[in-house]
Residue frames as a rotation matrix with the C-alpha (Angstrom) as fourth column:
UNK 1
0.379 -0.920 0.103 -7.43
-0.820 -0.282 0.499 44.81
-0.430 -0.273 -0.861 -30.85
UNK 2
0.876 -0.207 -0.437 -4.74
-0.108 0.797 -0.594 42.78
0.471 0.567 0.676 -32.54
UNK 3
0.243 -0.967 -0.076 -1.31
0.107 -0.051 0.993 41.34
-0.964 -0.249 0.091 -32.50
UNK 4
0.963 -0.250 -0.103 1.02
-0.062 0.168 -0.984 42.12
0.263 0.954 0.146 -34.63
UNK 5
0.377 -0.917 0.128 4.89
0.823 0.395 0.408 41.44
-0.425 -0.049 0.904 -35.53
UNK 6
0.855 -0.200 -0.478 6.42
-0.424 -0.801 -0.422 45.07
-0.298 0.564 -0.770 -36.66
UNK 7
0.821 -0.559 -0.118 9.34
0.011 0.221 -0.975 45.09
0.571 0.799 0.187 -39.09
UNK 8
-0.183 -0.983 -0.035 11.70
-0.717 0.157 -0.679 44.61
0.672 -0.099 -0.733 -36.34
UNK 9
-0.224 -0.047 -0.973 10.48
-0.070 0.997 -0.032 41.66
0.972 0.061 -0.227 -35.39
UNK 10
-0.991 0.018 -0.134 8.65
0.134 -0.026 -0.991 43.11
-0.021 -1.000 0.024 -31.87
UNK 11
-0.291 0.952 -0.096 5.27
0.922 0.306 0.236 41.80
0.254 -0.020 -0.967 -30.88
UNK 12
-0.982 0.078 -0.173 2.99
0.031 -0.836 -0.547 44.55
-0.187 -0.543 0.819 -30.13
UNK 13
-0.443 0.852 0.278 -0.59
0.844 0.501 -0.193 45.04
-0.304 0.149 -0.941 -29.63
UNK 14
-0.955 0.112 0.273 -2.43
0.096 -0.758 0.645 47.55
0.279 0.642 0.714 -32.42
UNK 15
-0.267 0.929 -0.258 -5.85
0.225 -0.200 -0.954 49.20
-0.937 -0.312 -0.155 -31.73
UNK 16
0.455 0.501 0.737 -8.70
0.878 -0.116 -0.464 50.45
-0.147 0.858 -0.493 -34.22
UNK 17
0.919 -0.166 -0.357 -7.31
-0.208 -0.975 -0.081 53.85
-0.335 0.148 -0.931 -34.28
UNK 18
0.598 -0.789 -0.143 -3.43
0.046 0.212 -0.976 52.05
0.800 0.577 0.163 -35.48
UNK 19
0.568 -0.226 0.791 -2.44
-0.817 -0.271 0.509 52.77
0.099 -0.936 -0.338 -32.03
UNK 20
0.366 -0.545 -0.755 0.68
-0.128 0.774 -0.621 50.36
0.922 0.323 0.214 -31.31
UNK 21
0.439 -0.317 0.841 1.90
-0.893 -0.253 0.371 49.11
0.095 -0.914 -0.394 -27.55
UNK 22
0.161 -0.394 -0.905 4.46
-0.715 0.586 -0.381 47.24
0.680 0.709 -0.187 -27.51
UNK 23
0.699 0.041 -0.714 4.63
0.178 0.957 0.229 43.44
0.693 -0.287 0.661 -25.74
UNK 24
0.603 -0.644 0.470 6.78
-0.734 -0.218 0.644 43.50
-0.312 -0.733 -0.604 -22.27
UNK 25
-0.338 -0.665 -0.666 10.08
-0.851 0.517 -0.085 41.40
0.401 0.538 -0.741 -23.68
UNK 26
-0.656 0.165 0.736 9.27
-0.581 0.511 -0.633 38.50
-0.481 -0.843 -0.240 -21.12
UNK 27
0.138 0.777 0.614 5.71
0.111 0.604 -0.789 37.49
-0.984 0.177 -0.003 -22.41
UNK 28
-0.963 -0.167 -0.211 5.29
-0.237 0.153 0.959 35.95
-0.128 0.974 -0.187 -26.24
UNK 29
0.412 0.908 -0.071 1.32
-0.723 0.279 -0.632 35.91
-0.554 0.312 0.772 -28.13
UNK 30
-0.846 -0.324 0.424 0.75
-0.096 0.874 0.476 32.48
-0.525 0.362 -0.770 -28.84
UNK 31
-0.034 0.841 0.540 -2.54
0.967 0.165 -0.195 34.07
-0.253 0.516 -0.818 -30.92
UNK 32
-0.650 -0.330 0.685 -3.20
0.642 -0.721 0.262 36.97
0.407 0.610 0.680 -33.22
UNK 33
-0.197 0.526 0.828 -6.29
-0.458 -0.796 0.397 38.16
0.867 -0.301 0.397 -30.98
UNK 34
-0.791 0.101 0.604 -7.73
-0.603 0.038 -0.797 38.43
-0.104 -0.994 0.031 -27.96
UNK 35
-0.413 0.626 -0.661 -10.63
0.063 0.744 0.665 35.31
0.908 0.233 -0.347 -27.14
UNK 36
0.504 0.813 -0.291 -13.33
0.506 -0.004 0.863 36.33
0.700 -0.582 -0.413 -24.47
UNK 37
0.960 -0.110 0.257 -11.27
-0.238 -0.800 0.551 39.07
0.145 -0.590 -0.794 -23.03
UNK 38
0.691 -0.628 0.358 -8.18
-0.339 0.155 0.928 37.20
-0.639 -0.762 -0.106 -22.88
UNK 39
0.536 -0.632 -0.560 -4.63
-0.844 -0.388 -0.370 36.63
0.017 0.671 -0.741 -24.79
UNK 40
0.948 -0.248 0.201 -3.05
0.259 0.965 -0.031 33.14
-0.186 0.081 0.979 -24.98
UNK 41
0.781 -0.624 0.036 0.51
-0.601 -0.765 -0.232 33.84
0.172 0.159 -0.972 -24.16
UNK 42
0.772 -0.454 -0.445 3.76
0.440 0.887 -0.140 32.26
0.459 -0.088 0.884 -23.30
UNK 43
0.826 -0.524 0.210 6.93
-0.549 -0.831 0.084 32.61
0.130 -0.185 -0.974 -21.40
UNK 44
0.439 -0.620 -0.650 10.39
0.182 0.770 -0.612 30.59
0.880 0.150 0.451 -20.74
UNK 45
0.461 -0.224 0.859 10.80
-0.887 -0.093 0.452 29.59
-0.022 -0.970 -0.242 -17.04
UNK 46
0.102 -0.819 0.565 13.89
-0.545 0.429 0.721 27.50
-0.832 -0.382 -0.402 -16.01
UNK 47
-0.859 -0.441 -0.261 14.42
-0.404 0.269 0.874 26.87
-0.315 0.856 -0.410 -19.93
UNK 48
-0.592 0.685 0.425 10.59
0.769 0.638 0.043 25.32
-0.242 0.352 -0.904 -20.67
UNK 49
-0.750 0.597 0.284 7.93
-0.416 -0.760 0.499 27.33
0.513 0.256 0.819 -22.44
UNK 50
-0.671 0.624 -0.401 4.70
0.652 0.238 -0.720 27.92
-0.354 -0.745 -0.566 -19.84
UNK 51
-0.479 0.639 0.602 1.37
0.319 -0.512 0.798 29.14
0.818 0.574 0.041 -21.07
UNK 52
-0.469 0.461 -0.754 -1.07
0.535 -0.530 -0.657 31.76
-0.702 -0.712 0.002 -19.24
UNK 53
-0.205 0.146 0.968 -3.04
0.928 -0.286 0.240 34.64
0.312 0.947 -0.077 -20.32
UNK 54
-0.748 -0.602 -0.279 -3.25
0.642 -0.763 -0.078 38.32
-0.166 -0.237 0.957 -20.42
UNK 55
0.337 0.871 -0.358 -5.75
0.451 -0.483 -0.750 41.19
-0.826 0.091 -0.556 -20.46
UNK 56
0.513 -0.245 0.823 -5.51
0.535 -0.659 -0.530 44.19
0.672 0.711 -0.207 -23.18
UNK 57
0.933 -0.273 0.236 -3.25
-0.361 -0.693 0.624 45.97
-0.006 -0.667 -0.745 -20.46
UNK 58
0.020 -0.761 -0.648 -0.64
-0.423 0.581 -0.695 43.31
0.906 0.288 -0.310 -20.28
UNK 59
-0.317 -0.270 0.909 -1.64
-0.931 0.274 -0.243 42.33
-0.183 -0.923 -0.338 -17.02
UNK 60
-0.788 0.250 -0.563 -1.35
0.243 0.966 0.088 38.14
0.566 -0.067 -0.822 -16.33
UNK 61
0.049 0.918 0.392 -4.63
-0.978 -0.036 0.207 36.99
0.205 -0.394 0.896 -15.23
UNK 62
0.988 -0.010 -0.152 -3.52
0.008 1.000 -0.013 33.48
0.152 0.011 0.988 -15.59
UNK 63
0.082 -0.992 0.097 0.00
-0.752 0.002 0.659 33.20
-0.654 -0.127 -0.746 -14.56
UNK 64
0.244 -0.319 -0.916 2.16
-0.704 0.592 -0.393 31.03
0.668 0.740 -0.080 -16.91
UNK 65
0.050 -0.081 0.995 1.74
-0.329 0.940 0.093 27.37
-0.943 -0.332 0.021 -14.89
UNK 66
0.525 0.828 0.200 0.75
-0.644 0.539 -0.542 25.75
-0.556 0.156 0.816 -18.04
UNK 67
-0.388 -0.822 0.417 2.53
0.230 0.351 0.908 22.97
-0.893 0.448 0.053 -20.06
UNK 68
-0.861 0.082 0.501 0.19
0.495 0.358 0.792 23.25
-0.115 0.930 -0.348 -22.75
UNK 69
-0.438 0.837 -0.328 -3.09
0.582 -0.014 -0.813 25.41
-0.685 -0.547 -0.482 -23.43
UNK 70
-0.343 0.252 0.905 -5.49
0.926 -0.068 0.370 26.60
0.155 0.965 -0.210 -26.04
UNK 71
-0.773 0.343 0.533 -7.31
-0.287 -0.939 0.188 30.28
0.566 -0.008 0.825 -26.75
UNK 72
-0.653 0.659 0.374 -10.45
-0.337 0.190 -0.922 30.58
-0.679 -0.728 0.098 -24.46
UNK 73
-0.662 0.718 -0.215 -14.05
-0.132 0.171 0.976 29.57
0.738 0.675 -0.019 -26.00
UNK 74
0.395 0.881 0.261 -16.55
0.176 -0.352 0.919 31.31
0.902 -0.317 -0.294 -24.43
UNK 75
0.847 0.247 0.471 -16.33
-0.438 -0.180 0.881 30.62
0.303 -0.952 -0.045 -20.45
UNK 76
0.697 -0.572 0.433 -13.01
0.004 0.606 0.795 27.86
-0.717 -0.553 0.424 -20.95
UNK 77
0.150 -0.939 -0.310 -9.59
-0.986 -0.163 0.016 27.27
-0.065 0.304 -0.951 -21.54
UNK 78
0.866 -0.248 -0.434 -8.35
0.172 0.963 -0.206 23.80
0.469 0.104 0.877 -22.45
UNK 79
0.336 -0.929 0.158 -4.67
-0.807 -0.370 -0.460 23.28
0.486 0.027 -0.874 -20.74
UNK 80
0.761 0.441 -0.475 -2.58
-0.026 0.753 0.658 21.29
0.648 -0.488 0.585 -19.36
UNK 81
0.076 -0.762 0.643 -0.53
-0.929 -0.289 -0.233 21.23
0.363 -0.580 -0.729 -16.11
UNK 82
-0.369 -0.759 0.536 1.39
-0.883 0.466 0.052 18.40
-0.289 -0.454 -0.843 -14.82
UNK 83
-0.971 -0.212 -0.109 0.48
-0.225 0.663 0.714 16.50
-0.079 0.718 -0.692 -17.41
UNK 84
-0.614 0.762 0.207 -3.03
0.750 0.645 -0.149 16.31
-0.247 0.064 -0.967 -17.08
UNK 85
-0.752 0.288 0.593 -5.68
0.510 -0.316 0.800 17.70
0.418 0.904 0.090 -19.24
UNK 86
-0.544 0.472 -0.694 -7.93
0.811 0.082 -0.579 20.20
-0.217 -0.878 -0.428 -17.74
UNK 87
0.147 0.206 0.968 -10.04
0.686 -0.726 0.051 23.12
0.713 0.656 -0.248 -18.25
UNK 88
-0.843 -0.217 -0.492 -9.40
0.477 -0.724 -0.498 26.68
-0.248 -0.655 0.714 -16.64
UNK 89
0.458 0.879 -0.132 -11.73
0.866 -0.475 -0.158 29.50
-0.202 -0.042 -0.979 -15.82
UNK 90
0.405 -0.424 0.810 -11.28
-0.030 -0.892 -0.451 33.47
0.914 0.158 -0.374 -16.46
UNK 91
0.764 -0.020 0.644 -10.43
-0.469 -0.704 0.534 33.40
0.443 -0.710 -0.547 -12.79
UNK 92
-0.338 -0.931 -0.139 -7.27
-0.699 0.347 -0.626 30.80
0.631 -0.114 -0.768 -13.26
UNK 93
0.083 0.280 0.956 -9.68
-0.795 0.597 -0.106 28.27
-0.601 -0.752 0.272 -11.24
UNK 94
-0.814 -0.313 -0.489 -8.66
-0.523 0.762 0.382 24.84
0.253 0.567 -0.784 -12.75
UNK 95
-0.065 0.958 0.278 -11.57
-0.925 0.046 -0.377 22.14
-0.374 -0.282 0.884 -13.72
UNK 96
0.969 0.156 -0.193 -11.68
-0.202 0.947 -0.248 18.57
0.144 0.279 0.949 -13.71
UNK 97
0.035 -0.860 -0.510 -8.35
0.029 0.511 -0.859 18.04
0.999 0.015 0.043 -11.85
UNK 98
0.896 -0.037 -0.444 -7.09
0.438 0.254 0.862 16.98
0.081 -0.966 0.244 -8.36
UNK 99
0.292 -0.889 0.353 -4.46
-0.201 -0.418 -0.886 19.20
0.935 0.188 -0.301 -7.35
UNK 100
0.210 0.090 -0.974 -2.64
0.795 0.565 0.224 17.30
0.570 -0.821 0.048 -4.47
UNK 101
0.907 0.262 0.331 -2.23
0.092 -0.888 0.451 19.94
0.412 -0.378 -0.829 -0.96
C-alpha cells in the first residue's frame, strides 16, 4: 500500500490492485508508506500540528499526542512529547520518559 496525492489535491491510500480510499479530512500522511504496519500521520489540535499513527484501515493506534515524531523502524518510533525525546511502542507505550501522575 501507498499514499498518494490525486489531482485534486486529496490524500488517499492506493492498493496493488489501483484500489484508492480516500484519507478521513482530519488526519494528514506525514510519509508515502506504511513502516512496520503503521502510518506516520498528523493532525491540527487547538491550532498546533500533533503526530500519531494509523493502521491500513484508518484506525489511530497512536493517538496524535506528539510534538514531533519519526516513521517506525522495526519495533520503535522516535517522538517527542512535552518536549522530551522518547521512543514509542506499536502499543502507544512511551520509552525512556517520566510521565508525571
Amino acid at each position: 500500500m501507498a499514499v498518494i496525492q490525486n489531482d485534486k489535491l486529496k490524500w488517499q491510500l492506493v492498493d496493488k490492485n489501483g484500489s484508492c480510499k480516500d484519507f478521513p479530512s482530519d488526519i494528514t500522511p506525514e510519509s508515502y508508506r506504511f513502516s512496520s504496519g503503521l502510518l506516520l500521520v498528523s493532525k491540527t489540535i487547538d491550532g498546533k500540528k500533533k503526530y500519531g499513527f494509523i493502521n491500513k484501515k484508518f484506525e489511530i493506534l497512536i493517538p496524535c499526542t506528539f510534538e514531533e515524531a519519526a516513521s517506525f523502524d522495526g519495533s520503535y518510533a522516535s517522538v517527542k512529547l512535552n518536549g522530551k525525546a522518547c521512543l514509542v511502542d506499536k502499543k502507544g507505550i512511551l520509552h525512556g520518559i517520566k510521565l508525571p501522575r
